[in-house]
N, C-alpha and C positions, 0 to 999 in steps of 0.2 A: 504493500500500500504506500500511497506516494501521499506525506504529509504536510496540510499544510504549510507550517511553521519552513520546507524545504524548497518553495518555491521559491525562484527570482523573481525580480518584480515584473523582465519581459514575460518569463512566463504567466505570469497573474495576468497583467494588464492582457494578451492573449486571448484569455479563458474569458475574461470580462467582456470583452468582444462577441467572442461566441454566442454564450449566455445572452448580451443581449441583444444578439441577430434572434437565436431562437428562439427565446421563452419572450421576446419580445412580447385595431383597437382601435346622415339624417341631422337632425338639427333638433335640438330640445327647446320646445315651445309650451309642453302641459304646463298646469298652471298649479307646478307641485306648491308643496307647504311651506314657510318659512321655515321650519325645522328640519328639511330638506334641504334647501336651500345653504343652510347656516355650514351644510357640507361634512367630511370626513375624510381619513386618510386609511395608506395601507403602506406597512412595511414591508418588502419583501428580501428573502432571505434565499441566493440561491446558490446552490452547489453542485458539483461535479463528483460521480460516484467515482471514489478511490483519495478525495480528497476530505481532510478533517472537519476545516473549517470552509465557514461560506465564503467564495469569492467575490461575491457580489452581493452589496445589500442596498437596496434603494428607499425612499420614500418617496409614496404618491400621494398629495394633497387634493382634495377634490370641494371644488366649494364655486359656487354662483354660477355650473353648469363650466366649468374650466377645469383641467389638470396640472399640477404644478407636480412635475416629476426629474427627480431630482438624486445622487450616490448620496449612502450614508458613510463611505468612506474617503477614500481621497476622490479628487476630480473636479473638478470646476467647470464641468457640462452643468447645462439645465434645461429641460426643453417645456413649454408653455403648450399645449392643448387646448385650441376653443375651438370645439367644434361651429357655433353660432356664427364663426367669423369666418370659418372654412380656414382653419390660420394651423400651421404648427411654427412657433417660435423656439428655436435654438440659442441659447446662452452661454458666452464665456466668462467667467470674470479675469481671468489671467488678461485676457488679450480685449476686454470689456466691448466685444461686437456680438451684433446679434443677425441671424438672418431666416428669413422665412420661409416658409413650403407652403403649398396649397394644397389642402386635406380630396379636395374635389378632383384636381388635376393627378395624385399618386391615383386616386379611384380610377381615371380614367388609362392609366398604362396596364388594369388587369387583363381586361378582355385583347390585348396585343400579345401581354403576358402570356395568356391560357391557351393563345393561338401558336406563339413562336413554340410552346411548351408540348403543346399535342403531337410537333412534327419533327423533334430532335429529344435528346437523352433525358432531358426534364419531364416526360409525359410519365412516366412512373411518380414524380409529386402529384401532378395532376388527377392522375386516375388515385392516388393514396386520399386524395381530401373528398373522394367520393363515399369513400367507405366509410359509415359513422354509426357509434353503437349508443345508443342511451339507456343504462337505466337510472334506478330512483338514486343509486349513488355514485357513480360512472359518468365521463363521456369520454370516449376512445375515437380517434379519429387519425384515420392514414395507416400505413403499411410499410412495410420495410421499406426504402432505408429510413424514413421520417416516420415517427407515430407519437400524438400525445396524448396524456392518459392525464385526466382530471376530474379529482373529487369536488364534490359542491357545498359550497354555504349558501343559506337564503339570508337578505335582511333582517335584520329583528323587526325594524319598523315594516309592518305589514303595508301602512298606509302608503308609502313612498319610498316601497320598493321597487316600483316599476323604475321611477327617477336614478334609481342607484345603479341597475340596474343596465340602463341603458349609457349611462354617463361612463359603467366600464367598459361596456364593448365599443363606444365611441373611441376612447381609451385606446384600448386594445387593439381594436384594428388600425385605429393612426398610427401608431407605434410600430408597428410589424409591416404596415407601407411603408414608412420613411427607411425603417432599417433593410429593408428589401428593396427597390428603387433606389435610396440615395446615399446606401452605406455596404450595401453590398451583403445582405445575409442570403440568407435559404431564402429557395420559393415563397410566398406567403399563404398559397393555399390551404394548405391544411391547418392552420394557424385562424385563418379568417374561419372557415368553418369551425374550427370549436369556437370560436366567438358568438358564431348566430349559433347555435348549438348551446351555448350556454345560457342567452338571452332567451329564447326560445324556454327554456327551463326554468328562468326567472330567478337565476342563479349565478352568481360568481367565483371562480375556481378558490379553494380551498388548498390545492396544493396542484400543480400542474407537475407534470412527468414528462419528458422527451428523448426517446429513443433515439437516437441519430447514429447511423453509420458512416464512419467516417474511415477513408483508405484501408478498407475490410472491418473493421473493428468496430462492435458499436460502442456508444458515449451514450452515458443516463444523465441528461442533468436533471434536476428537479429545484419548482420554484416555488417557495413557501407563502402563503402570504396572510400575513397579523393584519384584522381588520380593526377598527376603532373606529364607532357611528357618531365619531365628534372629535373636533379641531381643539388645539390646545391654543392657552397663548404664543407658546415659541412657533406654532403652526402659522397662525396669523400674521403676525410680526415676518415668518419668511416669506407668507405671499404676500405681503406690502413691502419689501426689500424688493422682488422678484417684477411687482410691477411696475417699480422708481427703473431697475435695468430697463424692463421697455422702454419707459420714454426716453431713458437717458446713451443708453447703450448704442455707437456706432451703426447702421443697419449697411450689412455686408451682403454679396452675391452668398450663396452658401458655396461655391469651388473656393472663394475669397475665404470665408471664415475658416473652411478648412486647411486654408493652407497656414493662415496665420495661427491657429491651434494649432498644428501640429511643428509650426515655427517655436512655439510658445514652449514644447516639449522636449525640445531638443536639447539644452543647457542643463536640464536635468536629466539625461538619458546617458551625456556624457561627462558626469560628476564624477572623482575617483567611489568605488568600493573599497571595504574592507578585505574585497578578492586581486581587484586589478591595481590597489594604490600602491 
């Protein structure tokens, strides 16, 4: 077994990648309830079978029909979700630029997606995000080399679960477009279907599971996720930090932001170790 505590930080930073290509989510108009509204978060926890600890822990803040998601460890990404505005905002504070996506236009490279994918080496994702199993505790969806397995939680709030609901598959599926389209992960098909699969059940995953075969070998990751049906003060205080970045924060092409992020990383990548000094 390969332990956390032995990893390099390339290799971390790596596996952080992965994670969140894979386990990487209409327009909310009901006229839910201010106690709805008032919003909640979710911590997630996720890890790599063979390794100790999580590589990956994030918070998601969800509050006035917006996402504020965000590493609870190192990193100074942050990406902004409003689905209402058709908007995904990207965050740095290293390099303090910001730049945008359109939630509508990743929607529209699916069906190019589904088609270049039917006719070359991909049509095995394709045909995987057909296959889908539900039951009352389950939803299994895909086939070798991709499948994910995910247990469910319902809301407690009965009344304004739909709102919750739908606010994490909006979530979800923007997040698994962006990291598909403009970062480069796995297909997003089978991804997107447990999402409507999960909405569908009025339900949001509990711990998601992903099979992935990767150069013969599969990889299990699995992504935990701590609900909490309410915002703290330190929650609040970073979505009003996170909205002062909006207005304040340079607005870059996203080819720009990425280059100047990954400028931003490099002075730290080649700092001496306690291996190489």
């Amino acid at each position: 077994m390969i332990r956390a505590n032995a990893m390099n930080s390339k290799t971390c930073r790596s596996l952080k990648r992965i994670c969140a290509f894979c386990l990487g989510v209409g327009l909310l108009i009901a006229p839910w309830s201010s106690q709805a509204q008032e919003g909640f978060r979710i911590e997630t926890d996720i890890n790599v079978e063979g390794y100790e600890q999580p590589v990956s822990r994030t918070l998601s803040l969800f509050r006035d029909g917006a996402i504020y998601d965000m590493s609870r460890d190192e990193g100074q990404d942050i990406t902004l979700i409003e689905p209402s505005l058709d908007r995904i905002t990207r965050f740095n504070e290293a390099t303090k630029t910001k730049t945008h996506n359109s939630i509508s236009e990743l929607k529209k490279l699916i069906p190019a997606a589904e088609q270049q994918a039917a006719q070359g080496p991909l049509a095995i994702f394709l045909a995987g995000a057909q296959s889908i199993q539900v039951t009352k505790e389950k939803i299994v969806v895909g086939r070798e080399p991709l499948r994910y397995e995910a247990t469910l939680q319902k809301p407690l709030d009965a009344d304004n679960a739909g709102f919750y609901v739908q606010l994490y598959q909006q979530f979800a599926d923007a997040s698994k477009l962006l990291n598909s389209f403009s970062t480069g992960g796995d297909p997003p098909f089978a991804r997107l279907a447990l999402n409507k699969a999960l909405a569908k059940q009025g339900a949001i995953p509990k711990e998601i599971k992903l099979y992935a075969k990767r150069g013969g070998k599969e990889i299990v990751y699995s992504s935990r996720l701590h609900v909490n049906w309410g915002l703290s003060k330190y929650d609040k205080e970073r979505i009003t930090k996170i909205q002062d970045m909006l207005a304040n924060f340079e607005q870059v092409t996203p080819a720009e932001y990425n280059r100047r992020v990954q400028a931003a990383l490099v002075p730290q990548t080649q700092q001496p170790t306690a291996v190489n000094r």
